[in-house]
C-alpha positions, 0 to 999 in steps of 0.5 A: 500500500501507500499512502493515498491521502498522502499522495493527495496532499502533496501532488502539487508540491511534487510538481512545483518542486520539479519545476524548481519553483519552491526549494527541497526545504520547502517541500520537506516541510510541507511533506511532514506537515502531511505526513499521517500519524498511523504507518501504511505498509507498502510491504512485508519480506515474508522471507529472504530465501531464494533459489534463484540468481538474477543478473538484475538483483543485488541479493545475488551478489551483495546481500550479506544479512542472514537468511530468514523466514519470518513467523506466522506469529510475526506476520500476524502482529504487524497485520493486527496493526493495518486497516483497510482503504475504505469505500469512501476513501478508495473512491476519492483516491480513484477520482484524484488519479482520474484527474491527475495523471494522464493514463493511457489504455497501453500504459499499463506499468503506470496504470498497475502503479496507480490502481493497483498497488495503493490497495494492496500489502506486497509479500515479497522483498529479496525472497521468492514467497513461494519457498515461505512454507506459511506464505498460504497461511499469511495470506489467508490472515489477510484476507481474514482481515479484508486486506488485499495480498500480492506477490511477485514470483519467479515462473520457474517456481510456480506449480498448480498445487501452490497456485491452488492453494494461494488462490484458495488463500484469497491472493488478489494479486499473484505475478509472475515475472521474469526477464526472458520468454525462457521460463514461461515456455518452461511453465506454460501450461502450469500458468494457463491450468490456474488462469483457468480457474477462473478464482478471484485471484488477477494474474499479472504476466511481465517482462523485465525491460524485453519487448522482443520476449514481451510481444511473445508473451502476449502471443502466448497468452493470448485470449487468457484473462490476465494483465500483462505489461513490459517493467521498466528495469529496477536496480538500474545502479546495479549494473550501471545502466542508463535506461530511460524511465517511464514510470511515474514511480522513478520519475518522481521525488522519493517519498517512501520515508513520508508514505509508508514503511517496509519491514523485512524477515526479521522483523526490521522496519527500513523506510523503502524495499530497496534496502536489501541488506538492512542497512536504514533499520528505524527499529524492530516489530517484535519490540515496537508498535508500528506507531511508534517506529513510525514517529521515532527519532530514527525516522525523524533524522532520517527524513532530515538527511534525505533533504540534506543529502546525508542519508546512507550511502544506499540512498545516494549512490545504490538508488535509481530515484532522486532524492527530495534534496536533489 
């Protein structure tokens, strides 16, 4: 989730900050005096286990912290702590997005960004969920709660078992994602028994930054009732590439220490998901209400150094979005 009231507030700063016709100190002081009390949780790393080594993610190669699931016990105290978007609210939010941001029909990364992601808790972090052995059950206690569940998984680790039974769960959003046609072909008809099923459950089909490999998807998938869309590449410092952005989620200003939190498997609060080694820590679930991290010193200098550009190095020199000093 994030911060849809938030968002609202802050849309026109946003945009005069851009045009350089207020300062960073300017829009920071207005980005706390909009700043809400209670937390929004953007995601939950339900576990940091994963079989795979994707050229694009800095786990393979840089992530040194220990390898965690976390516990149902856990996972249902920070769950205890969220509320659902209520009617009234979604629909305001739906409104401003309607009339603000010029969406069109093929424009289908932003429109997932806008429409999509507000009202949902993502499970997944520097971990492929499908290894969490209690991811069913984590999911299952959301939608206990009236609180909508997405992940993004490899293909390669997709099987009709554990799609039915996430399905089943009550997962909202189930993606699966990979930079290459490769795995697909290898899981086709895996993917296409579940579509089938005709659950309450959207899949959404992507690939990274390929439109070779992206119109075969499409091809291939052909017919079946999914959302499919080319991602932009994320970790764009990774490998020192310098692609252009298209979605609004790059282009604009990071707002994530103002907007909502992540928490990782052990249980850590960071302020964004692309803290993969744990480096920003704000404090600690298991010890501290979700409130309390949220208006802590910790957080408080942090925002700070965002305008100052003190930060982490993480935020400077391991990001691809600018920073609010910028």
């Amino acid at each position: 989730m994030i911060d849809i009231k938030f968002y609202q507030n802050i849309y026109n700063i946003k945009k005069l900050l851009q045009e350089e016709k207020i300062t960073s100190k300017d829009a920071f002081d207005c980005f706390t005096t909009a700043r809400r009390k209670e937390p929004v949780i953007f995601n939950i790393e339900t576990t940091n286990l994963c079989n795979m080594q994707c050229a694009m993610c800095p786990r393979t190669t840089q992530m040194t912290r220990p390898i965690e699931t976390m516990s149902l016990e856990t996972f249902k105290k920070i769950i205890d702590q969220v509320k659902p978007w209520s009617h009234m609210e979604w629909k305001k939010w739906l409104d401003f997005v309607k009339r603000n941001y010029i969406i069109s029909p093929d424009d289908k990364e932003n429109y997932f960004f806008l429409y999509i992601i507000p009202q949902v808790i993502n499970l997944h972090g520097y971990g492929e969920p499908l290894l969490d052995k209690t991811i069913y059950e984590k999911v299952a206690y959301m939608t206990k709660n009236n609180l909508q569940s997405y992940f993004s998984s490899n293909p390669y680790n997709v099987t009709v078992e554990k799609g039915k039974k996430l399905m089943d769960a009550g997962l909202a959003y189930f993606k699966l994602s990979s930079d290459s046609i490769k795995l697909f072909e290898k899981t086709e008809d895996i993917i296409k028994k579940l579509i089938s099923m005709q659950s309450r459950t959207t899949f959404i089909l992507d690939i990274v930054d390929n439109l070779k490999d992206y119109a075969k998807l499409e091809e291939m998938f052909k017919g079946y009732n999914t959302y499919m869309y080319n991602k932009s590449k994320d970790n764009q410092w990774y490998d020192k590439a310098e692609l252009e952005q298209s979605s609004i989620h790059w282009l604009e200003p990071c707002q994530f220490p103002w907007s909502s939190m992540s928490i990782m498997s052990n249980g850590s609060v960071v302020p964004c998901t692309q803290d993969f080694n744990n480096e920003m820590v704000m404090g600690n679930v298991n010890k501290q209400a979700l409130k309390d991290i949220w208006k802590n010193v910790h957080y408080h200098k942090f925002r700070k150094n965002m305008l100052k550009q003190q930060t982490p190095c993480k935020c400077i020199d391991r990001c691809d979005m600018k920073l609010i000093g910028d």
